[in-house]
N, C-alpha and C positions, 0 to 999 in steps of 0.2 A: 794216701791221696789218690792213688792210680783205684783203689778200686773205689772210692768216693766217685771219680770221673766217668767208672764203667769200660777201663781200660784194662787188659790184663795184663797179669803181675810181671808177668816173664821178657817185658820189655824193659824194664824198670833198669835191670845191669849194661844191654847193647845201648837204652840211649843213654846213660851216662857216660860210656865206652866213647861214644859219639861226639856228646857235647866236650870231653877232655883232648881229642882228635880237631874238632874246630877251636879250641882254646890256642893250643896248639898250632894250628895255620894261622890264627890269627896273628898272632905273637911276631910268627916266625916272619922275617922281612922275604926270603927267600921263597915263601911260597905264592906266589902269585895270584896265578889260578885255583891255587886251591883255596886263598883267602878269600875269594867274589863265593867260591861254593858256599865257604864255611857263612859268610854274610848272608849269603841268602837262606841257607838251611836254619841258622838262627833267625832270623824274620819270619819264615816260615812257623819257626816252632813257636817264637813269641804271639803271631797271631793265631794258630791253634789254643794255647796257653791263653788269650783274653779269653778267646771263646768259649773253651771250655768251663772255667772260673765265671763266665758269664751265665752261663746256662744253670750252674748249678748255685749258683745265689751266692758263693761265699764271702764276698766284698774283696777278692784277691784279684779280682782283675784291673783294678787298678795300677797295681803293680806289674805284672805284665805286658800293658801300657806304658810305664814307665822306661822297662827295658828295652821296649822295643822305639822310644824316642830315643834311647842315649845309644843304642846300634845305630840307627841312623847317625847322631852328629859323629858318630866313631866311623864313620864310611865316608863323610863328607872329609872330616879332619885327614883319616886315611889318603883319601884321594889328593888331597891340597898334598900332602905329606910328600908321596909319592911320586906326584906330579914334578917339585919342587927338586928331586935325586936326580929327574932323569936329561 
């Protein structure tokens, strides 16, 4: 897929490295700060992710779209969540 996108190959291991590193904040209640990074860094990725699925016609931006709706209610819920501890 990455060289489908005209991306190179060699990023392929750092951002999954990445994406397992924001799973990871996510999750964790402790990390605070780093959960608004890991939030935004996945928003960020999900809208590169439409875009590029958009450009290149494969019908998978849909899905990308997708994720990056349920980030969102997951940051709203987050917040209420959070809000509610403190």
């Amino acid at each position: 897929m990455f060289i489908n996108f005209g991306y190179p190959t060699y990023l392929i291991y750092p951002y999954a490295v990445l994406k397992l590193l924001g799973l990871i904040a996510l999750w964790n209640p402790n990390f605070k700060v780093l959960k608004e990074w890991a939030y935004a860094a996945f928003f960020f990725a999900f809208i590169l992710a439409f875009f590029a699925h958009y450009m290149i016609g494969d019908g998978e931006h849909i899905s990308a779209l997708v994720a990056m709706v349920l980030l969102i209610i997951s940051y709203i819920f987050n917040k209420k969540i959070t809000k509610l501890d403190d």
